[in-house]
C-alpha positions in Angstrom: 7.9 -9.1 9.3 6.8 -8.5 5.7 5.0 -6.0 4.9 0.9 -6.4 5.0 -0.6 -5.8 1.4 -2.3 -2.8 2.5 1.3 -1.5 2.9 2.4 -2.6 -0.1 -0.2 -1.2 -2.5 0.2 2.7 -0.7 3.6 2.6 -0.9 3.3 1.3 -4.5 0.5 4.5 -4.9 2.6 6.9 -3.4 5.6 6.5 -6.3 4.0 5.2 -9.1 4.8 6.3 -12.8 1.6 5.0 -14.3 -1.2 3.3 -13.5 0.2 -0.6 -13.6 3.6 1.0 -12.1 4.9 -1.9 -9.6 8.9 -2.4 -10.5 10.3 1.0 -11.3 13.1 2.3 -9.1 11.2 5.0 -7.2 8.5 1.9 -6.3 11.3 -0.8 -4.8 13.3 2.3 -3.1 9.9 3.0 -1.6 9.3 -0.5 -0.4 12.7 -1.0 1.0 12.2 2.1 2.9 9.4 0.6 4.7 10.7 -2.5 4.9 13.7 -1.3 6.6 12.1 0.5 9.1 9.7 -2.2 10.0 12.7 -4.2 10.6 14.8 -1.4 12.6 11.6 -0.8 15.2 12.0 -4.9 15.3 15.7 -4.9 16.1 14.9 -2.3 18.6 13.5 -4.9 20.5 15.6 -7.8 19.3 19.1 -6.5 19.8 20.5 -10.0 19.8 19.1 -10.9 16.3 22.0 -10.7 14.2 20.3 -13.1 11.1 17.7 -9.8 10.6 20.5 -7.5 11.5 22.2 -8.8 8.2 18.9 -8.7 6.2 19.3 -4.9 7.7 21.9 -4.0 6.4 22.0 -5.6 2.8 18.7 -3.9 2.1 20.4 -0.5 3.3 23.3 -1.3 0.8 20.8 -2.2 -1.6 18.6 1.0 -1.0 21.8 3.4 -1.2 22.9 1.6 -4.9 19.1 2.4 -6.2 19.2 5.8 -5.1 22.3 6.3 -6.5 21.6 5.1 -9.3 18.2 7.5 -9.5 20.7 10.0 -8.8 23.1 9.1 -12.0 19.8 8.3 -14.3 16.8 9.9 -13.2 
């Protein structure tokens, strides 16, 4: 369920500051996005597992305090 490294690196492309970009806020809100839709199309079909339905929603929680705080900061 983790995203393939082909993913990874456009996702990382897409938001990037700089060149060597790979932690700043824009670059994790990205990846959770698309980790968080990977895992909603997987629930879709696994409506019964509640151990990635947490995961779900802690990476929501932790998507809306980033964006937040690129709201506050950014």
């Amino acid at each position: 369920m983790a995203l393939s490294k082909e993913e990874k690196e456009q996702a990382i492309k897409e938001r990037r500051k700089h060149e060597r970009d790979t932690g700043s806020v824009e670059v994790q809100v990205s990846l959770l996005d698309r980790r968080i839709q990977q895992l909603a199309d997987h629930l879709k079909a696994h409506p019964k597992d509640h151990h990635s339905r947490r995961g779900l929603l802690m990476m929501i929680g932790k998507r809306r305090r980033m964006k937040k705080y690129l709201d506050n900061n950014g």
